[in-house]
C-alpha positions in Angstrom: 0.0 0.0 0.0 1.1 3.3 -0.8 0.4 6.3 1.4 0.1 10.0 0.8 -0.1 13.2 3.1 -3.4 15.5 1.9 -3.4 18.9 2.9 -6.8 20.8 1.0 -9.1 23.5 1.1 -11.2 25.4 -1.1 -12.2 29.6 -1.2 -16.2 29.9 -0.1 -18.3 30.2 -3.0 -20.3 33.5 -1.3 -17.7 34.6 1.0 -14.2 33.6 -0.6 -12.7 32.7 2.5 -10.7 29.9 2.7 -12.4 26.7 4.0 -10.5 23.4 5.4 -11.3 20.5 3.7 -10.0 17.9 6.7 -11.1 14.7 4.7 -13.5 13.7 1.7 -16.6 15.6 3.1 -19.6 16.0 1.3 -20.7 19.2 3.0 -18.2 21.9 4.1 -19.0 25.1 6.3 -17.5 28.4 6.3 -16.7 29.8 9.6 -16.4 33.0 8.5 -19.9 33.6 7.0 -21.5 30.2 8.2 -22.5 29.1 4.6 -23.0 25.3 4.3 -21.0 24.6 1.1 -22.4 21.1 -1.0 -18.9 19.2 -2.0 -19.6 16.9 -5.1 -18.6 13.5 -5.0 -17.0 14.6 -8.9 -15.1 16.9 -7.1 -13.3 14.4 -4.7 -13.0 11.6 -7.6 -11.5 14.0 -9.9 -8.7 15.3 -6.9 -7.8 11.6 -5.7 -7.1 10.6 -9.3 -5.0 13.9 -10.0 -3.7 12.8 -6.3 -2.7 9.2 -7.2 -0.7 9.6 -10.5 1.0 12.3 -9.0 2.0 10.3 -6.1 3.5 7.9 -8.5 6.5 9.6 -9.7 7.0 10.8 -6.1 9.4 9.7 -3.8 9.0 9.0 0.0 8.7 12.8 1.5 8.2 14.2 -1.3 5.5 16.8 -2.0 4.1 19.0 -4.2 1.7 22.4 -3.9 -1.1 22.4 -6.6 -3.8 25.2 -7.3 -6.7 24.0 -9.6 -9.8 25.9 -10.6 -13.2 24.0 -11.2 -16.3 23.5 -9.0 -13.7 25.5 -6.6 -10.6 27.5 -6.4 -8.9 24.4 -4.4 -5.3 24.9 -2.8 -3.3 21.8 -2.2 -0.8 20.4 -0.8 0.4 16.4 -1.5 3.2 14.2 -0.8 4.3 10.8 -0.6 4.9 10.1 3.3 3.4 7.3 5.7 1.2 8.1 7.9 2.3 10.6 11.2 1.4 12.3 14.4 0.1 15.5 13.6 1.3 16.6 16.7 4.5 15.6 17.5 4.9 14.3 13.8 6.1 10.4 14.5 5.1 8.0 12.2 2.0 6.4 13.7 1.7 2.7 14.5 -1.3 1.6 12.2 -3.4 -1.3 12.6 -2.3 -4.9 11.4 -5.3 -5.0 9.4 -6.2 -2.0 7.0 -9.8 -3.7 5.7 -11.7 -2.3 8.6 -11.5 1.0 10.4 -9.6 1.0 13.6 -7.5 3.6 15.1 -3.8 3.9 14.8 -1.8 5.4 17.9 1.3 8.0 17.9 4.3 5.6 20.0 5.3 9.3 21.3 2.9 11.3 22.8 0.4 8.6 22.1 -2.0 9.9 20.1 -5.4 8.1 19.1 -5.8 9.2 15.5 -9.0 7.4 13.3 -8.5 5.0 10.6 -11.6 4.8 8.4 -12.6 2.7 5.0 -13.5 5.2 2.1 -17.5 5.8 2.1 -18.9 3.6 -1.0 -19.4 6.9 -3.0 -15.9 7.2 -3.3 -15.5 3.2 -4.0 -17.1 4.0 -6.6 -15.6 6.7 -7.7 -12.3 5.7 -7.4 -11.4 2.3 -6.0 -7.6 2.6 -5.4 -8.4 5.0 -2.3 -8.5 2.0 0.4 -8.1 3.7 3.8 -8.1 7.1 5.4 -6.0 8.0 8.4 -6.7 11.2 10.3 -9.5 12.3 8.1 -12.9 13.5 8.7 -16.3 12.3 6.7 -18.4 15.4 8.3 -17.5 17.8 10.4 -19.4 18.4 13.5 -21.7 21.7 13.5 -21.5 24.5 15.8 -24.7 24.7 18.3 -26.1 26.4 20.9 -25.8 25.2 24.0 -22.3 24.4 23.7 -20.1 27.3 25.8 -16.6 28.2 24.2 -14.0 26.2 24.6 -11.4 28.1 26.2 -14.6 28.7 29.0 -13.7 32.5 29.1 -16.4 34.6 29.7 -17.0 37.6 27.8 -17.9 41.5 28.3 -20.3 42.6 25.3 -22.1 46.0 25.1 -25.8 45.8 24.3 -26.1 47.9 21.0 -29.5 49.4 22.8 -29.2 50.5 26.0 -25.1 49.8 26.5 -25.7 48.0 29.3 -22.5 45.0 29.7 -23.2 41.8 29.3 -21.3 38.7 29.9 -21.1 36.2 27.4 -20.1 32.6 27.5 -20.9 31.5 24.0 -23.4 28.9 24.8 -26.3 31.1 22.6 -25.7 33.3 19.6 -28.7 35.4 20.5 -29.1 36.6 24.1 -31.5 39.1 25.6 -30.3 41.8 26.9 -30.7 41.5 31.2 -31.3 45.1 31.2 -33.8 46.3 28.2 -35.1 42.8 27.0 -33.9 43.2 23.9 -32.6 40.2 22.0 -28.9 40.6 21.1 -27.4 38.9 18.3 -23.6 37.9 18.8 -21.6 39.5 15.5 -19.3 37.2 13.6 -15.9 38.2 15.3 -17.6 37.6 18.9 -18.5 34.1 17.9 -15.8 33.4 16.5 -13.3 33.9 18.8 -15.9 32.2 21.4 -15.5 29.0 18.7 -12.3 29.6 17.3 -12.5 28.7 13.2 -11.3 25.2 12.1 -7.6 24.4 11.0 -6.5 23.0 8.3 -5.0 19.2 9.0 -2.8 17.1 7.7 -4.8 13.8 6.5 -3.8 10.6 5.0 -4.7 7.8 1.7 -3.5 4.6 1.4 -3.7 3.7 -2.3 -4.2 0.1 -3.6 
Protein backbone atom coordinates (compact mmCIF):
# COMPACT_ATOMS: atom_id res chain seq x y z
CA UNK A 1 0.00 0.00 0.00
CA UNK A 2 1.09 3.28 -0.76
CA UNK A 3 0.43 6.30 1.38
CA UNK A 4 0.13 10.04 0.81
CA UNK A 5 -0.07 13.19 3.08
CA UNK A 6 -3.36 15.55 1.87
CA UNK A 7 -3.44 18.93 2.93
CA UNK A 8 -6.82 20.81 0.99
CA UNK A 9 -9.08 23.53 1.05
CA UNK A 10 -11.24 25.36 -1.10
CA UNK A 11 -12.16 29.57 -1.21
CA UNK A 12 -16.22 29.91 -0.05
CA UNK A 13 -18.32 30.17 -3.04
CA UNK A 14 -20.29 33.53 -1.29
CA UNK A 15 -17.68 34.60 0.98
CA UNK A 16 -14.15 33.64 -0.64
CA UNK A 17 -12.72 32.67 2.54
CA UNK A 18 -10.70 29.86 2.73
CA UNK A 19 -12.35 26.73 4.03
CA UNK A 20 -10.53 23.41 5.41
CA UNK A 21 -11.33 20.47 3.74
CA UNK A 22 -9.98 17.92 6.69
CA UNK A 23 -11.07 14.71 4.75
CA UNK A 24 -13.54 13.74 1.70
CA UNK A 25 -16.56 15.63 3.08
CA UNK A 26 -19.63 15.96 1.30
CA UNK A 27 -20.70 19.23 3.02
CA UNK A 28 -18.17 21.88 4.13
CA UNK A 29 -19.01 25.07 6.27
CA UNK A 30 -17.49 28.41 6.34
CA UNK A 31 -16.69 29.75 9.65
CA UNK A 32 -16.37 33.03 8.49
CA UNK A 33 -19.87 33.60 6.98
CA UNK A 34 -21.46 30.25 8.24
CA UNK A 35 -22.54 29.11 4.57
CA UNK A 36 -22.98 25.29 4.30
CA UNK A 37 -21.01 24.56 1.08
CA UNK A 38 -22.36 21.07 -0.98
CA UNK A 39 -18.87 19.16 -2.00
CA UNK A 40 -19.61 16.87 -5.10
CA UNK A 41 -18.59 13.52 -4.97
CA UNK A 42 -17.01 14.63 -8.86
CA UNK A 43 -15.06 16.89 -7.06
CA UNK A 44 -13.30 14.41 -4.71
CA UNK A 45 -12.99 11.62 -7.63
CA UNK A 46 -11.51 14.02 -9.89
CA UNK A 47 -8.71 15.32 -6.94
CA UNK A 48 -7.78 11.57 -5.68
CA UNK A 49 -7.07 10.61 -9.28
CA UNK A 50 -4.96 13.86 -9.98
CA UNK A 51 -3.72 12.77 -6.31
CA UNK A 52 -2.73 9.15 -7.15
CA UNK A 53 -0.75 9.59 -10.50
CA UNK A 54 0.96 12.28 -9.01
CA UNK A 55 1.99 10.30 -6.13
CA UNK A 56 3.48 7.93 -8.46
CA UNK A 57 6.53 9.59 -9.70
CA UNK A 58 6.96 10.81 -6.13
CA UNK A 59 9.37 9.69 -3.76
CA UNK A 60 9.00 9.04 0.02
CA UNK A 61 8.74 12.84 1.47
CA UNK A 62 8.24 14.15 -1.30
CA UNK A 63 5.50 16.83 -2.05
CA UNK A 64 4.14 19.02 -4.20
CA UNK A 65 1.74 22.44 -3.88
CA UNK A 66 -1.09 22.41 -6.61
CA UNK A 67 -3.83 25.18 -7.33
CA UNK A 68 -6.69 24.00 -9.63
CA UNK A 69 -9.78 25.90 -10.58
CA UNK A 70 -13.22 23.99 -11.18
CA UNK A 71 -16.27 23.55 -9.03
CA UNK A 72 -13.70 25.53 -6.62
CA UNK A 73 -10.62 27.47 -6.37
CA UNK A 74 -8.88 24.41 -4.37
CA UNK A 75 -5.27 24.90 -2.78
CA UNK A 76 -3.34 21.75 -2.22
CA UNK A 77 -0.76 20.43 -0.77
CA UNK A 78 0.39 16.41 -1.46
CA UNK A 79 3.18 14.24 -0.82
CA UNK A 80 4.30 10.84 -0.57
CA UNK A 81 4.91 10.05 3.29
CA UNK A 82 3.39 7.34 5.65
CA UNK A 83 1.23 8.12 7.91
CA UNK A 84 2.27 10.62 11.22
CA UNK A 85 1.37 12.33 14.42
CA UNK A 86 0.09 15.47 13.58
CA UNK A 87 1.29 16.65 16.71
CA UNK A 88 4.53 15.65 17.46
CA UNK A 89 4.88 14.31 13.75
CA UNK A 90 6.13 10.40 14.50
CA UNK A 91 5.10 8.02 12.15
CA UNK A 92 1.97 6.38 13.66
CA UNK A 93 1.71 2.70 14.53
CA UNK A 94 -1.27 1.57 12.16
CA UNK A 95 -3.39 -1.34 12.62
CA UNK A 96 -2.26 -4.95 11.37
CA UNK A 97 -5.29 -5.01 9.36
CA UNK A 98 -6.16 -1.95 7.03
CA UNK A 99 -9.76 -3.71 5.68
CA UNK A 100 -11.70 -2.29 8.65
CA UNK A 101 -11.52 1.01 10.44
CA UNK A 102 -9.59 0.96 13.60
CA UNK A 103 -7.52 3.64 15.11
CA UNK A 104 -3.84 3.92 14.78
CA UNK A 105 -1.81 5.38 17.90
CA UNK A 106 1.33 8.03 17.86
CA UNK A 107 4.33 5.60 20.04
CA UNK A 108 5.32 9.30 21.26
CA UNK A 109 2.93 11.32 22.79
CA UNK A 110 0.38 8.61 22.13
CA UNK A 111 -2.03 9.95 20.09
CA UNK A 112 -5.36 8.08 19.08
CA UNK A 113 -5.83 9.20 15.50
CA UNK A 114 -9.02 7.37 13.30
CA UNK A 115 -8.50 4.95 10.60
CA UNK A 116 -11.60 4.79 8.35
CA UNK A 117 -12.58 2.67 4.97
CA UNK A 118 -13.47 5.15 2.13
CA UNK A 119 -17.53 5.75 2.06
CA UNK A 120 -18.94 3.58 -1.03
CA UNK A 121 -19.41 6.89 -3.03
CA UNK A 122 -15.90 7.25 -3.34
CA UNK A 123 -15.46 3.23 -3.95
CA UNK A 124 -17.14 4.02 -6.64
CA UNK A 125 -15.62 6.72 -7.68
CA UNK A 126 -12.34 5.69 -7.42
CA UNK A 127 -11.38 2.30 -5.99
CA UNK A 128 -7.63 2.64 -5.38
CA UNK A 129 -8.43 4.98 -2.34
CA UNK A 130 -8.50 2.00 0.37
CA UNK A 131 -8.08 3.74 3.83
CA UNK A 132 -8.12 7.12 5.41
CA UNK A 133 -6.04 8.04 8.45
CA UNK A 134 -6.71 11.20 10.29
CA UNK A 135 -9.50 12.29 8.06
CA UNK A 136 -12.91 13.54 8.73
CA UNK A 137 -16.33 12.26 6.66
CA UNK A 138 -18.45 15.37 8.35
CA UNK A 139 -17.53 17.83 10.36
CA UNK A 140 -19.37 18.35 13.49
CA UNK A 141 -21.69 21.66 13.49
CA UNK A 142 -21.53 24.46 15.83
CA UNK A 143 -24.66 24.67 18.34
CA UNK A 144 -26.14 26.40 20.91
CA UNK A 145 -25.75 25.24 23.96
CA UNK A 146 -22.31 24.42 23.66
CA UNK A 147 -20.06 27.27 25.77
CA UNK A 148 -16.63 28.24 24.19
CA UNK A 149 -13.96 26.18 24.62
CA UNK A 150 -11.36 28.12 26.21
CA UNK A 151 -14.57 28.71 29.04
CA UNK A 152 -13.69 32.45 29.05
CA UNK A 153 -16.40 34.60 29.67
CA UNK A 154 -16.96 37.63 27.79
CA UNK A 155 -17.92 41.54 28.26
CA UNK A 156 -20.26 42.57 25.28
CA UNK A 157 -22.06 45.95 25.08
CA UNK A 158 -25.79 45.80 24.27
CA UNK A 159 -26.11 47.89 20.99
CA UNK A 160 -29.53 49.38 22.76
CA UNK A 161 -29.20 50.49 26.02
CA UNK A 162 -25.14 49.77 26.52
CA UNK A 163 -25.69 48.01 29.32
CA UNK A 164 -22.46 44.97 29.67
CA UNK A 165 -23.18 41.80 29.31
CA UNK A 166 -21.33 38.73 29.92
CA UNK A 167 -21.08 36.21 27.36
CA UNK A 168 -20.08 32.60 27.48
CA UNK A 169 -20.89 31.52 23.96
CA UNK A 170 -23.39 28.91 24.80
CA UNK A 171 -26.34 31.14 22.65
CA UNK A 172 -25.67 33.28 19.62
CA UNK A 173 -28.67 35.35 20.53
CA UNK A 174 -29.11 36.58 24.08
CA UNK A 175 -31.52 39.14 25.56
CA UNK A 176 -30.32 41.79 26.90
CA UNK A 177 -30.66 41.46 31.24
CA UNK A 178 -31.33 45.09 31.23
CA UNK A 179 -33.79 46.34 28.23
CA UNK A 180 -35.14 42.84 26.99
CA UNK A 181 -33.89 43.16 23.89
CA UNK A 182 -32.61 40.21 22.04
CA UNK A 183 -28.87 40.61 21.12
CA UNK A 184 -27.36 38.94 18.34
CA UNK A 185 -23.57 37.91 18.79
CA UNK A 186 -21.57 39.48 15.53
CA UNK A 187 -19.33 37.19 13.58
CA UNK A 188 -15.92 38.22 15.30
CA UNK A 189 -17.61 37.61 18.88
CA UNK A 190 -18.50 34.10 17.94
CA UNK A 191 -15.76 33.39 16.48
CA UNK A 192 -13.26 33.95 18.84
CA UNK A 193 -15.86 32.16 21.44
CA UNK A 194 -15.53 28.99 18.66
CA UNK A 195 -12.27 29.57 17.28
CA UNK A 196 -12.46 28.75 13.19
CA UNK A 197 -11.34 25.19 12.11
CA UNK A 198 -7.62 24.40 11.04
CA UNK A 199 -6.53 22.98 8.33
CA UNK A 200 -4.99 19.23 9.05
CA UNK A 201 -2.85 17.11 7.66
CA UNK A 202 -4.84 13.81 6.47
CA UNK A 203 -3.76 10.57 4.98
CA UNK A 204 -4.69 7.80 1.71
CA UNK A 205 -3.52 4.59 1.39
CA UNK A 206 -3.72 3.67 -2.32
CA UNK A 207 -4.18 0.11 -3.62
Amino acid sequence: MIFGLMECRIECTKCGAPVPLNGPLEVAHCDQCQTDIDIPHDYWSDIFKDFWEDLKELKEKEGRNVTQFGTFKSTLMWGRRIPRCTDCKEDLVLPGDLSQAGTATCPKCKKVVKVLLPPEWLKQGFGKAKVLVGAILQEKPVETGSKSTKGDLIVFTCPKCGGALEVDGSERMLPCKYCGVKVYLPDDLWLRLHPAKKMEDWFVGFE
